[in-house]
C-alpha positions as CSV (number, residue, x, y, z in Angstrom):
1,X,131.5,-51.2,-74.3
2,X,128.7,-52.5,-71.5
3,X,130.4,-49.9,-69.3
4,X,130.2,-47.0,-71.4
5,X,126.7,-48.0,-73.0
6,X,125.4,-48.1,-68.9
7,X,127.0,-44.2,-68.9
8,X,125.3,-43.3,-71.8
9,X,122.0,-44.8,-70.9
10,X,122.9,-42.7,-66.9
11,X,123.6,-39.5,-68.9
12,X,120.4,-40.0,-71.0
13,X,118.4,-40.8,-68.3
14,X,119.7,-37.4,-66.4
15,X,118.7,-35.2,-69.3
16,X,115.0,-36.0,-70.1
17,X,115.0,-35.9,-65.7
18,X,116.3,-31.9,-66.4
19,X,114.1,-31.4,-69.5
20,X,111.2,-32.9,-67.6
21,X,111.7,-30.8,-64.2
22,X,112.2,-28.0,-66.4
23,X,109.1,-28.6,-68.3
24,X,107.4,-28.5,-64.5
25,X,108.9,-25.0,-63.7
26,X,107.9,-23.7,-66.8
27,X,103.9,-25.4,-67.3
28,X,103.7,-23.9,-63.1
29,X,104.8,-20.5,-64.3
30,X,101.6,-20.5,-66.9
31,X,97.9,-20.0,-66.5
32,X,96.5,-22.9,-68.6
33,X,93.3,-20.4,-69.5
34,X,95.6,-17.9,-71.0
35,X,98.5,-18.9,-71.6
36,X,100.3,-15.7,-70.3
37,X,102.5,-15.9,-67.1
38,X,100.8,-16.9,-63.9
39,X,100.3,-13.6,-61.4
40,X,103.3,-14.2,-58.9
41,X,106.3,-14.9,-61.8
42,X,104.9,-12.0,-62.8
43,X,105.1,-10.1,-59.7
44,X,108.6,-11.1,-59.3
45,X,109.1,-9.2,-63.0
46,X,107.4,-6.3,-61.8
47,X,109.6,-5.8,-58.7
48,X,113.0,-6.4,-60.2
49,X,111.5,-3.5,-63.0
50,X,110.9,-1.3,-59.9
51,X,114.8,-1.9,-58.7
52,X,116.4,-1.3,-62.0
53,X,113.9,1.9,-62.7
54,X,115.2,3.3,-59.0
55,X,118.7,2.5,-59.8
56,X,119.2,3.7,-63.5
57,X,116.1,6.1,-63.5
58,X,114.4,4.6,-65.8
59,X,110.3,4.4,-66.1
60,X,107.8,1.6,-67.5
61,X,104.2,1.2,-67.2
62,X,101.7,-0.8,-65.8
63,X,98.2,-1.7,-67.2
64,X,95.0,-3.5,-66.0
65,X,92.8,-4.7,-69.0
66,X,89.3,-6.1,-68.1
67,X,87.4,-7.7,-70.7
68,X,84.2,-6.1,-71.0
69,X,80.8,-8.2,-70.2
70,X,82.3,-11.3,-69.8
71,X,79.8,-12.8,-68.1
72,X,77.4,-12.2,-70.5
73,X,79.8,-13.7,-73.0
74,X,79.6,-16.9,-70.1
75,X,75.7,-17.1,-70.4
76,X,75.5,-17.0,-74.1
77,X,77.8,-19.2,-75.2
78,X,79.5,-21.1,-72.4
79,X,82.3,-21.8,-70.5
80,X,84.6,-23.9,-73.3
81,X,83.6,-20.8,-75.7
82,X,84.4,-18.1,-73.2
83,X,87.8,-19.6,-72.5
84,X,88.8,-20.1,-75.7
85,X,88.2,-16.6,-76.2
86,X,90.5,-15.9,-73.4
87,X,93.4,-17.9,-74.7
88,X,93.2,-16.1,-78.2
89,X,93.0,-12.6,-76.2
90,X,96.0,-13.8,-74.3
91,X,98.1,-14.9,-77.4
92,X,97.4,-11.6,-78.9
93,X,98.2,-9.5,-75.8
94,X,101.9,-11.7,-75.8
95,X,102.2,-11.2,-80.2
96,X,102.4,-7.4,-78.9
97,X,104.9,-7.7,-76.3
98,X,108.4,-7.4,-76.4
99,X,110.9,-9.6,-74.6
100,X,111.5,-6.8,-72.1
101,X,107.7,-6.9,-71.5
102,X,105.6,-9.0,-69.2
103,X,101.9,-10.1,-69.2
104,X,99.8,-12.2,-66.6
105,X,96.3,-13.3,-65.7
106,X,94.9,-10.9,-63.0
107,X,91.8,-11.9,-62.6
108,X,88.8,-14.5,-63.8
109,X,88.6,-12.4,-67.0
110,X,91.8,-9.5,-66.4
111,X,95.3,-9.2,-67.6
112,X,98.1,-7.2,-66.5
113,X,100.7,-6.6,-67.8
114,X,104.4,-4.7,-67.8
115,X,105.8,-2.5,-70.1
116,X,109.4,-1.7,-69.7
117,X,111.1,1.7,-70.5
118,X,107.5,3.2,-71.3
119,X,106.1,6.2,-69.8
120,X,102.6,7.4,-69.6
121,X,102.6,8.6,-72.9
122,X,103.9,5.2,-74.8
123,X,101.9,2.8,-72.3
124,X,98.4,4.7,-73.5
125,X,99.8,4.6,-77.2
126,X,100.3,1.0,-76.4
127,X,96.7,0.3,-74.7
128,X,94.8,2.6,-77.2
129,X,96.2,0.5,-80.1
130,X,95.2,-2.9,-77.9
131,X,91.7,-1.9,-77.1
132,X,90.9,-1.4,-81.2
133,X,92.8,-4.5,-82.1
134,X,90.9,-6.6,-80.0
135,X,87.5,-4.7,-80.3
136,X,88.0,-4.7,-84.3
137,X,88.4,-8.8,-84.4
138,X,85.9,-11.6,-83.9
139,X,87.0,-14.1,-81.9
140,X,86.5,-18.1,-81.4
141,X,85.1,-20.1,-84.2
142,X,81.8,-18.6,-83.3
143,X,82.9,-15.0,-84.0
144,X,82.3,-13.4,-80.9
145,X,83.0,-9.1,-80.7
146,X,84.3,-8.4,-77.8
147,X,86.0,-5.0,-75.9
148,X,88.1,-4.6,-73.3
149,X,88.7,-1.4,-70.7
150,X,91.9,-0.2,-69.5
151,X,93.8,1.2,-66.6
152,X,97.2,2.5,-66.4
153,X,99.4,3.6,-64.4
154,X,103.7,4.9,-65.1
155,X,106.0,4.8,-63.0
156,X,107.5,7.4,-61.2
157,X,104.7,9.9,-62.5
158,X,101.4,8.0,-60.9
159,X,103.4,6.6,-57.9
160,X,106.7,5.5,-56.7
161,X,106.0,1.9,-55.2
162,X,104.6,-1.1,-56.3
163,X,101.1,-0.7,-54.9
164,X,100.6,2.6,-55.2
165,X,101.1,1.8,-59.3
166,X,99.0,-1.6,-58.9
167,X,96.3,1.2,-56.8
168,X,96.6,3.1,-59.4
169,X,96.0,1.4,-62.2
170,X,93.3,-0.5,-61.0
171,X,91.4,2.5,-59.9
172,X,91.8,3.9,-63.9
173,X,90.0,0.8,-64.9
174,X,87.2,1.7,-63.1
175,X,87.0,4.7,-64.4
176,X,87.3,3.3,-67.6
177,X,84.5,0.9,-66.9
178,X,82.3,4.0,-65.2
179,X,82.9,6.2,-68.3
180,X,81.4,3.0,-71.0
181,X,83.2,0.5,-70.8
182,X,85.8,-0.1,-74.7
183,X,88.1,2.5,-72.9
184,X,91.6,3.4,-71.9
185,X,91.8,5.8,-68.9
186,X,95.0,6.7,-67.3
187,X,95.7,9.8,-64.5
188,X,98.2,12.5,-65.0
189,X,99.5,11.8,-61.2
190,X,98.4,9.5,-58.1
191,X,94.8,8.6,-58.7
192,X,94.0,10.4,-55.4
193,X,94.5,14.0,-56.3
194,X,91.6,13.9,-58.5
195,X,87.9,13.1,-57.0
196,X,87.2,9.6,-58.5
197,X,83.6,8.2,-58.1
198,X,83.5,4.2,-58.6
199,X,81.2,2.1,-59.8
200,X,78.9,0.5,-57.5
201,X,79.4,-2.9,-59.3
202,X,82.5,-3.3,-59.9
203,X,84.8,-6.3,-58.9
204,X,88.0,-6.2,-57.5
């Protein structure tokens, strides 16, 4: 009985170990502010959609959103305010996604994320219908109104590699921001066929 309680207390031992290492993995794989997928997990999504869209020809999509005057929001109420309002704009951002999907922190105050099996078409249906859900809501405890712009990019129809689409995108949300800010933009191909004029302020 002493003999298979020391086993039992071995095997026990073993599994909260797993559990606990597992727990590790999955807390480094998440950006505390957000709580949506750290960037490079993410990348790793995003590439093995770029293999399965070349092999079975499929598409998806890839947006930038940037959340509009944040730093204002940073000088008027804070820092514990302003990330709080990130962490509810990141649970709402993942209560839209399906499993398929993926969304990460891009930036101090962007989000990216992956739509799979979505074309130009269904990712701006996608983003038009995130931009009014988050500029229709009031946010924190201090109800805060708040917008976001986005940039998006399909794949194969605005580029056929991974930074071209990233390129891409990013240069919509500029052209978002340029055009007002509380905006989706999106080009029809590769950003560069089209003149593009970018804001002297933006951020990368």
């Amino acid at each position: 009985v002493e003999m298979l309680q020391l086993f039992a207390d071995i095997a026990g031992i073993a599994v909260i170990k797993s559990s606990l290492h597992e727990e590790n993995i999955r807390l480094d794989r998440v950006d505390r502010d957000t709580g949506l997928e750290k960037y490079p997990p993410f990348m790793e999504k995003l590439k093995a959609a770029m293999e399965r869209a070349e092999e079975f020809s499929e598409n998806f999509a890839v947006l930038i959103l940037d959340v509009d005057n944040f730093k204002d929001t940073v000088n008027t109420y804070g820092y514990d305010v302003s990330h709080q309002l990130l962490k509810e704009l990141g649970t709402s951002v993942q209560s839209l996604l399906r499993p398929v999907d993926a969304a990460a922190r891009y930036g101090f105050d962007e989000i990216i994320l992956l739509l799979a099996n979505t074309g130009l078409e269904g990712g701006q249906d996608f983003a038009e219908h995130l931009r009014l859900q988050i500029a229709e809501k009031e946010w924190t405890l201090r109800k805060i109104r708040t917008s976001v712009s986005i940039g998006l990019a399909a794949f194969p129809r605005n580029g056929n590699t991974i930074d071209t689409l990233l390129t891409t995108a990013k240069k919509a949300l500029f052209e978002a921001q340029r055009r007002g800010r509380n905006q989706v933009y999106s080009y029809e191909s590769e950003w560069y066929t089209r003149p593009v004029t970018l804001p002297d302020t933006a951020q990368p």
